[in-house]
C-alpha positions in Angstrom: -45.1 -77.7 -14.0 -44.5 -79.0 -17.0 -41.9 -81.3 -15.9 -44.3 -82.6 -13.0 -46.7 -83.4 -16.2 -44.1 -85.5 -18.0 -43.9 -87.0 -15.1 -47.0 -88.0 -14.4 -48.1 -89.4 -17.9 -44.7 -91.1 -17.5 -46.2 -92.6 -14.4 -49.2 -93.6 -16.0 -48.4 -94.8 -19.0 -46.3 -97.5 -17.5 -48.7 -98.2 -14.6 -51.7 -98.8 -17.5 -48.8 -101.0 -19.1 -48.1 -103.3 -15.4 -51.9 -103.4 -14.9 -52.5 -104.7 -18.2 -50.0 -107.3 -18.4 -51.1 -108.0 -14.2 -55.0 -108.3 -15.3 -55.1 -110.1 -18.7 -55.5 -113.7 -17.1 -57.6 -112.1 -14.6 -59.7 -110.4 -17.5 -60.0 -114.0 -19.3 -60.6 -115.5 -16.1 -63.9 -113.4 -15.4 -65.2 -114.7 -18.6 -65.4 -118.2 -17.3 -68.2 -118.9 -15.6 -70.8 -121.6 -14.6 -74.3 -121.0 -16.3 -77.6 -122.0 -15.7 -78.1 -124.6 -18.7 -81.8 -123.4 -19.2 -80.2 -120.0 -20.4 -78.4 -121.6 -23.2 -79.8 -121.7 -26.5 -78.3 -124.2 -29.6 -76.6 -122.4 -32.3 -79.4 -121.7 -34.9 -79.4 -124.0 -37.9 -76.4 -126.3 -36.2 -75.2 -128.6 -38.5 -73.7 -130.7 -36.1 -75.2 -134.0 -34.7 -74.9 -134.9 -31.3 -75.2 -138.8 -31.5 -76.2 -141.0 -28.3 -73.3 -143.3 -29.2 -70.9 -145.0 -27.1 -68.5 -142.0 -27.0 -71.4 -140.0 -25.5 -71.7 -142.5 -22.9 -67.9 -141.9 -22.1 -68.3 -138.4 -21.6 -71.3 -138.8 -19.3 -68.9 -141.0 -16.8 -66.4 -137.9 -17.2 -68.6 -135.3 -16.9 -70.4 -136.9 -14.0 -67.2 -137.9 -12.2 -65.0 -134.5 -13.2 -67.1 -132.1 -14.3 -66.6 -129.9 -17.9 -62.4 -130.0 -18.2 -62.6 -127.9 -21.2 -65.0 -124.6 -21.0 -67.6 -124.7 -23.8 -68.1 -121.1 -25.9 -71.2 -118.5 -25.8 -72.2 -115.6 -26.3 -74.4 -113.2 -24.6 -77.9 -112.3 -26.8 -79.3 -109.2 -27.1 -82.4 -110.5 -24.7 -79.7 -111.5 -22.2 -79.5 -115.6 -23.0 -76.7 -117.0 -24.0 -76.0 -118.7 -27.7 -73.6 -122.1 -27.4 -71.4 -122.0 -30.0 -68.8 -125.2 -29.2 -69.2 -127.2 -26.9 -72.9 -128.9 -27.9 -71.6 -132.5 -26.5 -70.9 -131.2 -23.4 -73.9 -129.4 -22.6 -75.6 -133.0 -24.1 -73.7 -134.5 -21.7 -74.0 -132.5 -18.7 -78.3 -132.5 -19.4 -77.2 -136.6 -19.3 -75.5 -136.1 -15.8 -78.4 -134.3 -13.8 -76.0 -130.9 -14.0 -77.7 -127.6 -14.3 -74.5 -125.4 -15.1 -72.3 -125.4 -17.5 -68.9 -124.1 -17.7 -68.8 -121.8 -20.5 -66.0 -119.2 -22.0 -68.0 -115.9 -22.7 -67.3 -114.2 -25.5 -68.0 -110.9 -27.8 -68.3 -112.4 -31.2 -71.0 -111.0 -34.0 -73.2 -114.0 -35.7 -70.7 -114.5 -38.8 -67.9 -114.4 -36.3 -69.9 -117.1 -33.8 -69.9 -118.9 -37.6 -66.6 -119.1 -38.0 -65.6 -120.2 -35.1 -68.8 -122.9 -34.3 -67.8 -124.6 -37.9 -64.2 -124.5 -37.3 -64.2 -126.2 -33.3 -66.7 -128.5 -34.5 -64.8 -129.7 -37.8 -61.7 -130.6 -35.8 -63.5 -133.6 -34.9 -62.5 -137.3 -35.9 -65.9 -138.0 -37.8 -67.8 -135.8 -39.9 -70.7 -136.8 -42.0 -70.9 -135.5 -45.4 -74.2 -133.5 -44.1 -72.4 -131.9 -41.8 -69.7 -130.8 -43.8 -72.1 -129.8 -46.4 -74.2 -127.1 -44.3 -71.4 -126.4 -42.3 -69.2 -125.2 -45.5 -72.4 -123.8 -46.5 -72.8 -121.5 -43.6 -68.9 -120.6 -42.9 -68.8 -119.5 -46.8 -71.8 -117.0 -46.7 -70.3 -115.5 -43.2 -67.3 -115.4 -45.1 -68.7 -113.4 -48.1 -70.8 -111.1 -45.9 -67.7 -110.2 -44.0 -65.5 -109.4 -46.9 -68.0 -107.0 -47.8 -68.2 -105.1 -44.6 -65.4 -102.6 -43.9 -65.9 -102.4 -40.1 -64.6 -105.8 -39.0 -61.0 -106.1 -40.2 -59.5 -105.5 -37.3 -60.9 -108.2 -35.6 -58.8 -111.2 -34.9 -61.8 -113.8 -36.4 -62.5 -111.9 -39.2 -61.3 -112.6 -43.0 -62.0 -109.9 -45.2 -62.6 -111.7 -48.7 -63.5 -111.1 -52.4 -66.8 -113.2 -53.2 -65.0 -114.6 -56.1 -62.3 -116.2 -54.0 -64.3 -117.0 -50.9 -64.6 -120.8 -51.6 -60.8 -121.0 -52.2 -60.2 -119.5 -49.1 -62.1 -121.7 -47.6 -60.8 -124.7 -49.1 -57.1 -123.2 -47.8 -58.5 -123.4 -44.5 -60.1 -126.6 -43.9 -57.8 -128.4 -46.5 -59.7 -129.0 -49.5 -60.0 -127.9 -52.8 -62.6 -125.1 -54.0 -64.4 -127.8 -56.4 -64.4 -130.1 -53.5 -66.2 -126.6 -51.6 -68.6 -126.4 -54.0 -69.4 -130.1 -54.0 -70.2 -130.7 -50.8 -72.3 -127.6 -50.7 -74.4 -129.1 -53.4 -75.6 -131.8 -51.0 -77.3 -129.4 -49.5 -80.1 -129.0 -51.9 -80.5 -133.3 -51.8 -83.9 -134.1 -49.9 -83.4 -135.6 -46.6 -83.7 -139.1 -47.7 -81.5 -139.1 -49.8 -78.9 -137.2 -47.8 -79.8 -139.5 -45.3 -78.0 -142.0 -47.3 -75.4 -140.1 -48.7 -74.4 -140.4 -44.6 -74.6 -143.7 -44.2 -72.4 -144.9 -47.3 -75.6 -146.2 -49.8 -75.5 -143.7 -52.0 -71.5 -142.6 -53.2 -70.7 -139.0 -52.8 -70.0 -137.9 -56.4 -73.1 -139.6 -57.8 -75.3 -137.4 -54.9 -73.4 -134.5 -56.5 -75.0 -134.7 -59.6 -78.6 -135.9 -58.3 -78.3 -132.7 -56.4 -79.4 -131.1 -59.4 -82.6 -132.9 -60.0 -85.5 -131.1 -58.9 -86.8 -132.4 -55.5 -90.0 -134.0 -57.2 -87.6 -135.8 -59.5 -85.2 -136.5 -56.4 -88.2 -138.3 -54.9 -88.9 -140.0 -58.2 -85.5 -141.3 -58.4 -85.8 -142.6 -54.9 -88.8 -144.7 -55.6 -86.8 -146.4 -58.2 -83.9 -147.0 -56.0 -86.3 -149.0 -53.4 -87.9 -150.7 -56.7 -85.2 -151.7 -58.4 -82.8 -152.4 -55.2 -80.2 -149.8 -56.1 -78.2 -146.5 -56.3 -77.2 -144.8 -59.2 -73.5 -144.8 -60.5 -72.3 -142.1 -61.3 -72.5 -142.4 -64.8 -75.9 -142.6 -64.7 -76.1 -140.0 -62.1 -74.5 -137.7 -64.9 -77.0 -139.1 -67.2 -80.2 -138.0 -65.6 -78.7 -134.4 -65.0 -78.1 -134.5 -68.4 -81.8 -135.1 -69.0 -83.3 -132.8 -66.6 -81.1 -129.8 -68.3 -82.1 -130.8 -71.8 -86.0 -130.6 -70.0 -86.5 -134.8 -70.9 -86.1 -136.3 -67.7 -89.5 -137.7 -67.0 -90.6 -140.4 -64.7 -90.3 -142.9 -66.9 -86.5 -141.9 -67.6 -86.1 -142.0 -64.5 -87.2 -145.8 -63.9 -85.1 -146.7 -67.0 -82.0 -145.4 -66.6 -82.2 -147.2 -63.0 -83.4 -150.3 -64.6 -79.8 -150.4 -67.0 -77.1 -153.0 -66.2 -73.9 -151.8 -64.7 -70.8 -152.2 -65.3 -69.3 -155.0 -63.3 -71.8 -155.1 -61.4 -72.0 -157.9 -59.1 -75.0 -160.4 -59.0 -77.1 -159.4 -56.4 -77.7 -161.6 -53.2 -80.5 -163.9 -53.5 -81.2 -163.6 -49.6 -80.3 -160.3 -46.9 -81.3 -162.1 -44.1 -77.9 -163.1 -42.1 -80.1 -166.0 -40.5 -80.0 -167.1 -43.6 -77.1 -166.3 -45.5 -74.5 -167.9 -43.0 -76.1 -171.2 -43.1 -75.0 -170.9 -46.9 -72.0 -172.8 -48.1 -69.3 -170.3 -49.5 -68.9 -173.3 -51.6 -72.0 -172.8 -53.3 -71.8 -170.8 -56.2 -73.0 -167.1 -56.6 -76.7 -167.1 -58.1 -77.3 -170.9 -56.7 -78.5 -169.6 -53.2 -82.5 -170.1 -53.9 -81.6 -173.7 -55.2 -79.6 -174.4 -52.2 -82.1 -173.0 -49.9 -84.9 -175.0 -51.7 -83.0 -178.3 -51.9 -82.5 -178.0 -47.9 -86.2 -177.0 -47.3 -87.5 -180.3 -49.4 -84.5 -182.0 -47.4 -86.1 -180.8 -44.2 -89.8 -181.6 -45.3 -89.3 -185.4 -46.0 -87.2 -185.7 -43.0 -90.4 -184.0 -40.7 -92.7 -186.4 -42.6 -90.7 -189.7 -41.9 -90.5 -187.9 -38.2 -94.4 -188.2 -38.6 -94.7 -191.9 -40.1 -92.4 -193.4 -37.0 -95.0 -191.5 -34.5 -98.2 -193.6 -35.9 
């Protein structure tokens, strides 16, 4: 009897062991499946754009021609929807196509886990705009904080169980920078739009933006009224300044409009004209600050030659 039990846990032990191995890719398998579009929800608070750019218009062709090659990742809400956590370019692009499924990897993942791996998938991209780093850093490090204070997670394979106070060096192992770096970039966050805005599209530099990040956001939108009056951005010296100010409690609207009224350092004379119609029928011969003189000479050039025009027609 007892033999005839050995026996049969013997038996079953290494039939639970075949039939694992046997149904692992079938197991994984199952959890690729086609779904209904209209039951995917974004990721809340994605910090991700999905630009309508000429790569988009790429993956439209492939996506209409070949379908989704490489399953995007959800998981299943409480209310039964689904949550997309990579793959928002393909569902862009398959809402492009005229496709109503999508074919999506399910998987059993708590929010700070969905975190983790939504910022990770999407930071493997080529380009990443300093916005998107900065929320995205933002939101992996507080997933990554609440996790290390939880005790019932470690044994998942996502999960990194941290101390607070080494959270942003962690971090800055993971996606390859350093935890002052971290810390910068999260600073953008508290920029107002505008001027985040333009921290993305290279008129404002990034260290300077660090520094305004500390200006309250009525002095932020001071500051960016005298940016569009004078015509420029803050260095970062003056950056420095006016945090300077605000912590000393002197940085009033008039500051403001002074500091961004100083000279720079090597600065370069500013253009006389932005308009390429104009600029490129400017000699490079003609010397910087001599533009409005050029364009004047040409303009009286222009006017006696229309009169004489005028004189032959009588």
């Amino acid at each position: 009897m007892a033999r005839s039990k050995r026996t049969g846990i013997e038996l079953t032990a290494y039939d639970d062991l075949f039939e694992t191995d046997e149904s692992r890719a079938e197991a994984n398998l199952s959890k690729i499946r086609e779904i209904p579009i209209s039951e995917i929800d974004e990721f809340p608070d994605h910090p991700f754009k999905v630009l309508m750019n000429e790569d988009m218009e790429q993956l439209v062709e492939s996506v209409s021609r070949s379908g989704v090659m490489t399953p995007a990742t959800v998981r299943q809400k409480e209310d039964g929807r689904y949550e997309l956590i990579s793959g928002h370019r393909r569902k862009k692009a398959c809402e492009l196509a005229g496709l109503e499924t999508l074919k999506c990897e399910v998987k059993e993942l708590t929010h700070d886990e969905a975190i983790i791996i939504m910022v990770e998938s999407n930071l493997q991209r080529s380009v990443i705009l300093p916005s998107e780093k900065a929320f995205a850093y933002k939101m992996r490090l507080e997933a990554m904080k609440r996790q290390g204070q939880r005790s019932d997670i470690t044994s998942s394979p996502v999960a990194t169980k941290l101390q607070s106070g080494r959270s942003d060096t962690e971090l800055g192992e993971l996606v390859g920078e350093s935890k002052d770096q971290i810390r910068r970039f999260i600073r953008l966050t508290e920029l107002v739009p505008e001027i985040l805005q333009m921290v993305d599209e290279r008129q404002i530099a990034f260290r300077p933006a660090v520094e305004i990040s500390y200006l309250s956001e009525e002095q932020q939108y001071t500051l960016l009224e005298a940016m569009g009056y004078n015509d420029a951005t803050p260095s970062l010296a003056q950056a420095i300044k006016m945090k300077k100010f605000m912590q000393e409690g002197k940085l009033t609207d008039e500051v403001i409009q002074s500091i961004m009224q100083e000279d720079k350092p090597n600065q370069k004379e500013k253009p006389a004209f932005k308009d390429e119609r104009i600029t490129k029928l400017i000699p490079k011969s003609i010397p910087r600050g001599q533009e409005t003189d050029f364009v004047v000479k040409a303009l009286e050039f222009y006017n006696r030659h229309l009169q004489r025009q005028r004189g032959q027609e009588r």
